[in-house]
C-alpha positions as CSV (number, residue, x, y, z in Angstrom):
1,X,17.6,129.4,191.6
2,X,17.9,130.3,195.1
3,X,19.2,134.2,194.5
4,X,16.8,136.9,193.2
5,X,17.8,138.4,190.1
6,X,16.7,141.8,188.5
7,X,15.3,140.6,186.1
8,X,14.4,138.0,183.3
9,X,14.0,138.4,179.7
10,X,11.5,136.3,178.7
11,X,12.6,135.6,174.4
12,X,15.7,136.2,172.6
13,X,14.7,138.0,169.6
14,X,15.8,141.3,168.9
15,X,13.5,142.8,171.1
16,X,14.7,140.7,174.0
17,X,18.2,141.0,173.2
18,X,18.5,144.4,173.0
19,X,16.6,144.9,176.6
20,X,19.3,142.3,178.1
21,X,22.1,144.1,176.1
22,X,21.3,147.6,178.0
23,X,20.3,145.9,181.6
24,X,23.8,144.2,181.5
25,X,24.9,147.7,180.6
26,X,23.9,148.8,183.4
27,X,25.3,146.1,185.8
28,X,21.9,144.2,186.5
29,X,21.9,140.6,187.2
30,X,19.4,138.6,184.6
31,X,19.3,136.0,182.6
32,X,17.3,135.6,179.5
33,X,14.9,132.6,178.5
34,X,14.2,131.2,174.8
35,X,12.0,128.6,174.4
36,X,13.2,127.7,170.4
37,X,16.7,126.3,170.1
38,X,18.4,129.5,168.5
39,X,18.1,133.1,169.2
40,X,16.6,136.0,166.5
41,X,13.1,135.4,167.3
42,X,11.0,136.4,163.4
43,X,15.0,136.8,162.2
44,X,16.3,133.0,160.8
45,X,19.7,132.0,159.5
46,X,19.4,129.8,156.2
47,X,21.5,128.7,153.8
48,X,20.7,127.9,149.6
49,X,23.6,127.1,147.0
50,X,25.9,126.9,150.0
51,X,25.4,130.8,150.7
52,X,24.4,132.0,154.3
53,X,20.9,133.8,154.2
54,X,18.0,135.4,156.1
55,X,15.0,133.1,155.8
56,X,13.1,135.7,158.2
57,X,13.7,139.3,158.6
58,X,16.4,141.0,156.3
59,X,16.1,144.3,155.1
60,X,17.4,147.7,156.9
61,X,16.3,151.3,156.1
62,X,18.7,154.4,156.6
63,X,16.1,155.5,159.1
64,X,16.3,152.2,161.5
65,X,19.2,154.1,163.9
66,X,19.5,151.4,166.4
67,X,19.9,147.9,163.9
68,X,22.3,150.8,161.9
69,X,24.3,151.3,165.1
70,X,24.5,147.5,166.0
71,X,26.0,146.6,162.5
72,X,28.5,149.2,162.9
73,X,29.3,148.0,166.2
74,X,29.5,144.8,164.6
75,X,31.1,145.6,161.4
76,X,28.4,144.0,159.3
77,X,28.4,145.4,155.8
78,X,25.5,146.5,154.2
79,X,24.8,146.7,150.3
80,X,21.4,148.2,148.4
81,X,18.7,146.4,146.9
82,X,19.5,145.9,143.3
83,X,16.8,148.1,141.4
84,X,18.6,148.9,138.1
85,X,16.2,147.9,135.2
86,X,12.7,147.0,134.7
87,X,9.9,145.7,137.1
88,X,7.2,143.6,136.8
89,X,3.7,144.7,137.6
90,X,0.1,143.2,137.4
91,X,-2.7,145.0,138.7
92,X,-6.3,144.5,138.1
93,X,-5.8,142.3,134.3
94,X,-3.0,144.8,133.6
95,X,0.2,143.6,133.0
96,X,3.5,146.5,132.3
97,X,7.1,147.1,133.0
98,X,8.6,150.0,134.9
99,X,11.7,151.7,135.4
100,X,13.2,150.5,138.9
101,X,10.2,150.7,141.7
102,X,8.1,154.1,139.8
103,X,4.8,152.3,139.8
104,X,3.2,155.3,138.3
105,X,4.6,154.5,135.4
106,X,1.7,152.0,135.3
107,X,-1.0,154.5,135.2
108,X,-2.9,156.4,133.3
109,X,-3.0,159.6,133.6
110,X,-6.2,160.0,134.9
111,X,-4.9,157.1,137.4
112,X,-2.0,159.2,138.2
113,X,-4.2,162.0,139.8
114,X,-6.4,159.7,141.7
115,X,-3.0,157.8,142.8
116,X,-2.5,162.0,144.1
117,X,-5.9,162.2,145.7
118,X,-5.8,159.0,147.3
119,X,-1.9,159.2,149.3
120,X,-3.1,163.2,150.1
121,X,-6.6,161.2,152.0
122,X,-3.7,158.7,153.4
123,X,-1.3,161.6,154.4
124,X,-4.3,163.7,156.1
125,X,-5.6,160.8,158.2
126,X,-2.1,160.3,159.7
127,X,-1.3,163.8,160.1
128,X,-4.1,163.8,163.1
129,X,-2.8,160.6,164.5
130,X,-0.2,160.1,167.6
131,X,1.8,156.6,166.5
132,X,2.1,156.3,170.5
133,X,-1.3,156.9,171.2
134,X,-3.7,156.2,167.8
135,X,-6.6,155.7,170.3
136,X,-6.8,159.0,171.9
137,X,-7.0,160.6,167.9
138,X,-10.6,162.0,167.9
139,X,-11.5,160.0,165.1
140,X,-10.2,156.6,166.6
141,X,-13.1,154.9,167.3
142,X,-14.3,155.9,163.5
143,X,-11.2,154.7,162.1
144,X,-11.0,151.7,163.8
145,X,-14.5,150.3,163.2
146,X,-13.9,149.9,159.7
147,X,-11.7,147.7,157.5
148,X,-8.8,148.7,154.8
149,X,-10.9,147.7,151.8
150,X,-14.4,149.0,153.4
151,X,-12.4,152.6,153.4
152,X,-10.4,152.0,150.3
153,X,-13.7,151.0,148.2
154,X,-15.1,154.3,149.5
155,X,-11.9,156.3,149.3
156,X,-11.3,155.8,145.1
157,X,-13.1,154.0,142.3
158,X,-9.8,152.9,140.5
159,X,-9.8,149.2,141.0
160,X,-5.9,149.0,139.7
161,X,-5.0,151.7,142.8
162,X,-7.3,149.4,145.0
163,X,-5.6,146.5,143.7
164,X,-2.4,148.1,144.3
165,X,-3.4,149.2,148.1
166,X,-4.1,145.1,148.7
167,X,-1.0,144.2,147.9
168,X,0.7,146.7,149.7
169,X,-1.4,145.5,152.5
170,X,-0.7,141.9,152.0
171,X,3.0,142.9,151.9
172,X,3.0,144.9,155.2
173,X,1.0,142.9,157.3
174,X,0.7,139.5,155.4
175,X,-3.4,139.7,155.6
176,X,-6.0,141.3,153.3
177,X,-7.4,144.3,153.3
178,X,-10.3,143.6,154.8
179,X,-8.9,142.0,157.9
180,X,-7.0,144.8,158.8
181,X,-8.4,147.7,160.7
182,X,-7.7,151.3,159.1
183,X,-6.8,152.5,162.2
184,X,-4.2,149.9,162.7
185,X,-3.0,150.5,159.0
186,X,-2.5,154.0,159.9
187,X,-0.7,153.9,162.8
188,X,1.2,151.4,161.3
189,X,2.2,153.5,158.9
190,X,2.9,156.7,160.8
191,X,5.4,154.6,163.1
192,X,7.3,153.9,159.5
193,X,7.5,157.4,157.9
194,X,4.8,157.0,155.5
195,X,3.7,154.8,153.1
196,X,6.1,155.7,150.6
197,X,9.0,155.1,152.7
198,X,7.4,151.6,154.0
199,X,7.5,150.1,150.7
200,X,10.5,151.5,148.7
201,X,13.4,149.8,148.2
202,X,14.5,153.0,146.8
203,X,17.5,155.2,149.3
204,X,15.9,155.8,152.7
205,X,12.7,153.3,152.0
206,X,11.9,150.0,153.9
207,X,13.3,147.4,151.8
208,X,16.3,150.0,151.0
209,X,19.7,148.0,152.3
210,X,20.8,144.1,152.5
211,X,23.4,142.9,155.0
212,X,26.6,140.9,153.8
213,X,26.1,137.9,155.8
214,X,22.7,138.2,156.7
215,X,21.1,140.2,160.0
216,X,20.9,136.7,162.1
217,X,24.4,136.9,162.7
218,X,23.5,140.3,164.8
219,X,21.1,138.2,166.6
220,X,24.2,135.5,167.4
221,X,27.0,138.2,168.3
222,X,24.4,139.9,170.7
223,X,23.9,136.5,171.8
224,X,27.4,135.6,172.4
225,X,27.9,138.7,174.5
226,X,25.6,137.3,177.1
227,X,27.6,134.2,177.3
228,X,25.7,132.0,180.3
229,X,23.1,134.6,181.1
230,X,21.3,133.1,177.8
231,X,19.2,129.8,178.2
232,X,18.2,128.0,175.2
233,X,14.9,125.3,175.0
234,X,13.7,127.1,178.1
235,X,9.5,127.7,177.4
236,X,8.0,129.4,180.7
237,X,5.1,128.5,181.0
238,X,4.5,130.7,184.2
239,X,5.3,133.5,185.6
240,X,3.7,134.2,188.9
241,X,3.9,138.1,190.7
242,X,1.5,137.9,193.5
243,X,4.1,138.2,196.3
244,X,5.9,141.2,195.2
245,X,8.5,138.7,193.5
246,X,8.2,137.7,190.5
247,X,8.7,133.5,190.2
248,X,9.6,132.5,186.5
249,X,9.1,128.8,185.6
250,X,10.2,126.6,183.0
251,X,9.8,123.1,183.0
252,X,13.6,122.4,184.1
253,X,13.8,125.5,186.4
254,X,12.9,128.4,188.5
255,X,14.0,131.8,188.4
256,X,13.5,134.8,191.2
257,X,13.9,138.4,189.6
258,X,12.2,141.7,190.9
259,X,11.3,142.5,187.0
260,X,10.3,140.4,184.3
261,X,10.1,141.2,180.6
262,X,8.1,139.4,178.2
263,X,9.8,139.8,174.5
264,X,7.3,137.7,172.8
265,X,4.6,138.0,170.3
266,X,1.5,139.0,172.4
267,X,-0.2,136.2,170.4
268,X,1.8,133.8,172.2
269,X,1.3,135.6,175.5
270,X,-1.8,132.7,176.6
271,X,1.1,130.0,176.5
272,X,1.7,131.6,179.9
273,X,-0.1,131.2,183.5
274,X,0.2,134.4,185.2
275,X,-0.9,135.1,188.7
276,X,-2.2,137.5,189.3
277,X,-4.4,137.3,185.7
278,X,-3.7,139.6,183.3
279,X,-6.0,142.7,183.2
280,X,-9.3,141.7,181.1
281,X,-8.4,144.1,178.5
282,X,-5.2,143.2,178.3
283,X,-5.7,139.4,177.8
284,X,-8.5,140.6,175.1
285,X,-5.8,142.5,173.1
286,X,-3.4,139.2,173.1
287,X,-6.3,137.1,172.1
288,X,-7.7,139.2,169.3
289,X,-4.4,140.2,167.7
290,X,-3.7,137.8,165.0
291,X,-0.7,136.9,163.0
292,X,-0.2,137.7,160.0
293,X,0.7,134.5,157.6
294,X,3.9,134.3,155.0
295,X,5.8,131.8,153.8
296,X,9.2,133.4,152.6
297,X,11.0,131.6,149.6
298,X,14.5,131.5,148.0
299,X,16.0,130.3,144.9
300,X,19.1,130.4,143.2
301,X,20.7,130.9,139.9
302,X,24.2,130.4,138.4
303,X,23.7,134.1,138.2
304,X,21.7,137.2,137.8
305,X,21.0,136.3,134.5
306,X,17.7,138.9,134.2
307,X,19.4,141.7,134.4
308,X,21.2,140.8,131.1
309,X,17.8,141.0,130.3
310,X,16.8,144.1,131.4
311,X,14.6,143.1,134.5
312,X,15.9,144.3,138.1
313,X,14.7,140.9,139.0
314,X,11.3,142.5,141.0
315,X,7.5,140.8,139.9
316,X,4.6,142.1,142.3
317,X,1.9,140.5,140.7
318,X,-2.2,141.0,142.6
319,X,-3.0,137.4,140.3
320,X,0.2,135.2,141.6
321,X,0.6,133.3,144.9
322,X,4.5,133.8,145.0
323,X,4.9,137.6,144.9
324,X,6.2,140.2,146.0
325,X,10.1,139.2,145.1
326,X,13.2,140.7,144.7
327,X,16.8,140.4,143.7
328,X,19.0,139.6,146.5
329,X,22.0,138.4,144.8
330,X,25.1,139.3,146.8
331,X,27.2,142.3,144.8
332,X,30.5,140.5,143.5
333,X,28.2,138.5,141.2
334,X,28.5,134.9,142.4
335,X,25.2,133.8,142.9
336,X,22.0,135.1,141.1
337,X,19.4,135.0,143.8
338,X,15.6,135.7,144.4
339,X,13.7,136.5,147.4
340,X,10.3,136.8,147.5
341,X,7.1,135.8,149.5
342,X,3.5,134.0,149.6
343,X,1.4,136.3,151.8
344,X,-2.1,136.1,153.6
345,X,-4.1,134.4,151.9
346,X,-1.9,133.0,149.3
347,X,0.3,131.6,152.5
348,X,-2.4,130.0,153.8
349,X,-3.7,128.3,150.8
350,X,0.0,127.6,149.6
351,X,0.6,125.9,153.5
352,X,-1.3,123.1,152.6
353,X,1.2,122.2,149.7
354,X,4.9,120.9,149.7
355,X,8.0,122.4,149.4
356,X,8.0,120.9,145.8
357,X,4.7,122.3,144.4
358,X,5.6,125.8,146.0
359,X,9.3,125.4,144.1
360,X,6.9,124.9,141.2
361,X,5.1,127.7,141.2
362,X,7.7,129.9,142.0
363,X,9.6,128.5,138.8
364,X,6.7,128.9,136.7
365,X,5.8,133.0,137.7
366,X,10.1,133.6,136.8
367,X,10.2,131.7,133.3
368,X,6.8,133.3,132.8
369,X,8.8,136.7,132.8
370,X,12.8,135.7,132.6
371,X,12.5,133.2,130.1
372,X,13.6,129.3,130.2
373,X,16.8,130.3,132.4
374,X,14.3,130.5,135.2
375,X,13.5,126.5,134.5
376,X,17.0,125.1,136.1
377,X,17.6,126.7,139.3
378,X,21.0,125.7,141.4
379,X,18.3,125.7,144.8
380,X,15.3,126.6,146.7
381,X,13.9,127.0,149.9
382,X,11.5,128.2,151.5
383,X,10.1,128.3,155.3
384,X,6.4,128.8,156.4
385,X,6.0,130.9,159.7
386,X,2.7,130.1,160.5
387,X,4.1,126.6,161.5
388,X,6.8,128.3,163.7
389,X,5.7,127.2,167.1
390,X,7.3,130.3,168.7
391,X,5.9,132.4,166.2
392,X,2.7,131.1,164.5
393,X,3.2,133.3,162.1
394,X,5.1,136.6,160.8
395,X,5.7,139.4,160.0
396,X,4.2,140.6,163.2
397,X,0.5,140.8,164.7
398,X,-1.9,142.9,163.1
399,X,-5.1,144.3,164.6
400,X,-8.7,143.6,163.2
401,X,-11.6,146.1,163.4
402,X,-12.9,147.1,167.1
403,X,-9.4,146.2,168.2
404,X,-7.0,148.8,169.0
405,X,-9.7,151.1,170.2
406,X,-10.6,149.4,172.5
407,X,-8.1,147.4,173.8
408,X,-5.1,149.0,172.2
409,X,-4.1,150.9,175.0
410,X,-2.8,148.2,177.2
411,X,-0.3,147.3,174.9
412,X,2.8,148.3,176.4
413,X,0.9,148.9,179.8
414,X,3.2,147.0,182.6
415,X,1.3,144.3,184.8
416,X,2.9,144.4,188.3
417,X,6.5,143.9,187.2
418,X,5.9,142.6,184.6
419,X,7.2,144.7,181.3
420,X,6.4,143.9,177.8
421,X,8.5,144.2,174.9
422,X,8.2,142.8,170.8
423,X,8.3,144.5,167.9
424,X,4.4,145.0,167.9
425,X,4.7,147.3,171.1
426,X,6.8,149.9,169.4
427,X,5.8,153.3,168.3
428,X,8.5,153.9,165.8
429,X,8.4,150.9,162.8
430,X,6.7,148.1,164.8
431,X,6.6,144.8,162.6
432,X,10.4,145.7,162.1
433,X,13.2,144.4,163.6
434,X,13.8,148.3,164.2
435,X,10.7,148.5,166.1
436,X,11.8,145.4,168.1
437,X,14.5,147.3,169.1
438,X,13.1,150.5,170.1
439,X,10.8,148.0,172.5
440,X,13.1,146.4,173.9
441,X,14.9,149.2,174.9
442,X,11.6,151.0,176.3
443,X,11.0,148.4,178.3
444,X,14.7,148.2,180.1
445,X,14.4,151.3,181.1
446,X,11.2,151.1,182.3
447,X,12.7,147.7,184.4
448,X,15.9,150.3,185.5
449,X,13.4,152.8,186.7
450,X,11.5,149.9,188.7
451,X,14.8,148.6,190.3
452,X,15.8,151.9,191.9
């Protein structure tokens, strides 16, 4: 392109389609570059039993203002995760039912008190932490050089509230416990309210809210709204700054723009040449974040027949490769649907399967629990986002010990003009597509402060 722009937005997830939403706000001139063939980034249209689904990101909690404000805009309907009934649960050889999500009704009593002691240790360490600066905390550097299961082995000697802490972990960041650094845990779950409002389903929690339709189609009407300033199969693979203008190129084009934001996992970052380099410490942060690694399945029923059962249609199980899930069956009854998920480990070992042994185990866990029902679904599917070449794995990046304090800081630090957004640069629930939000947002106003 012979003009200059104001910018480029380099990936059209949510993170890079809200920064383009508020630059063309604002009047700026930009166009925005997606290497995949679709827009939504971690978010994925799907479809099972001839029913339109999310087969990445899905859930919204009250709390997540901005994806709340886009649906409104949008007029996409929201209904609540479907808790009536009894849960599975199987922690540490134990195996028990409880009333909607209330895991305590698990434990013993003497469990119950340690289940106390053990959020109070959670709740103090991220009382002293700053979500948007965890490495300036005076105990960073502590907190960081140690895993999640090094501190949890240390923090209580109730292996079903350990067990319980690895699956929560496995389910936040799709990795184990002890490849996740506490400090990253923490600040992860300080940017999310807490750990009790990152993993209820319950009103106000995480996984509190489903959208009729699925949240892709956000993703597409954002989309839409762009119109030509959106370029589909466009990979850059460099983006170079060193003569005050920043020169974006694909392999079909090149773009001129006085600001460039990159809305891309920072894992994916070293797909790019840039010139200047990146900072040392910067390039060290990309490299040593890694993905985490899920592979997110559906299946379908004639129809919800578990709840006639009693069951709410949730198994979290600490023994079985396909759980956490969830019933996602739309409200007017038509379909009976389950959600659920192979996660970190179980992900990677499952990966090396088909789509027909995962649909086999999946089957097996249900009728283990529903009964023969569970042996005839209508569908499944599944997808595995560690093969995602544009994502390599989801739900977001996740920081190993030594990381974040010493590299951490860069994150969101710009390079030139060069801004960066994606959901792992938020401060407010990063790994969300709330969090993806809030980044892209930071970082077009950041661009609209650089362009004046």
């Amino acid at each position: 392109m012979d003009s200059t722009l104001d910018a480029v937005v380099i990936g059209a997830g949510f993170s890079g389609l809200n920064a383009a939403r508020i630059l063309r706000g604002e009047g700026k001139n930009i166009v925005v570059l997606e290497a995949r063939d679709r827009v939504g980034g971690r978010t994925k249209h799907g479809q099972i039993a001839g029913l339109d689904i999310d087969l990445g990101g899905m859930w919204l909690a009250p709390s997540q203002v901005r994806l709340v404000e886009l649906a409104d805009r949008m007029n996409v309907g929201r209904y609540p995760t479907y808790l009536a009934g009894k849960s599975v649960l199987t922690m540490a050889g134990k195996t028990g039912l409880v009333n909607g999500e209330d895991f305590t009704e698990f434990l013993t009593i003497q469990e119950k008190i340690q289940a106390y002691l053990l959020l109070r240790k959670i709740n103090h360490l991220l009382s002293a932490l700053d979500e948007a600066d965890p490495w300036g905390s005076p105990q960073s550097k502590k907190l960081d050089s140690t895993s999640v299961e090094i501190w949890l082995c240390e923090a209580t000697k109730s292996e079903r509230l350990r067990s319980l802490i690895r699956v929560i972990c496995a389910s936040l960041f799709c990795a184990e416990t002890s490849q996740v650094s506490l400090l990253f845990f923490l600040n992860y779950l300080k940017g999310g309210g807490g750990l009790e409002s990152m993993i209820s389903a319950d009103t106000g929690g995480g996984q509190n809210l489903l959208f009729h339709g699925g949240v892709h189609q956000i993703a597409r009407n954002m989309a839409q709204e762009l119109g030509s300033t959106l370029r589909l199969n466009e990979p850059v693979h460099s983006i170079d700054v060193s003569n005050g203008i920043a020169v974006v190129n694909t392999q079909s084009a090149q773009f001129r723009a006085r600001r460039v934001i990159v809305a891309v996992p920072p894992t994916l970052t070293n797909k790019i040449n840039f010139n200047p380099p990146l900072p040392s410490a910067q390039t060290a942060l990309h490299t040593r974040l890694s993905m985490g690694s899920v592979i997110k399945f559906w299946i379908a029923y004639p129809t919800p027949f578990w709840r006639q059962q009693g069951f709410n249609g949730s198994i979290v199980r600490d023994d079985r490769p396909a759980s956490p899930c969830f019933d996602v069956s739309p409200p007017n009854g038509e379909l009976g649907l389950i959600a659920g998920f192979f996660e970190a480990d179980h992900a990677i070992h499952a990966g090396d399967s088909n789509t027909l042994h995962r649909r086999e185990t999946v089957i097996a866990m249900l009728a283990a629990h529903f009964g023969e029902q569970a042996l005839n679904p209508l569908d499944y599917i599944d997808v595995d986002w560690s093969r995602e070449e544009w994502s390599k794995g989801c739900y977001g990046a996740f920081a190993p010990p030594g990381v974040m304090s010493h590299y951490g800081n860069s994150i969101r630090t710009p390079h030139h003009s060069i801004h960066w957004a994606g959901t792992e640069t938020a401060t407010q629930w990063a790994g969300y597509i709330e969090g993806a939000l809030q980044a892209g947002e930071r970082a077009a106003h950041e661009v609209l402060r650089g362009l004046r």
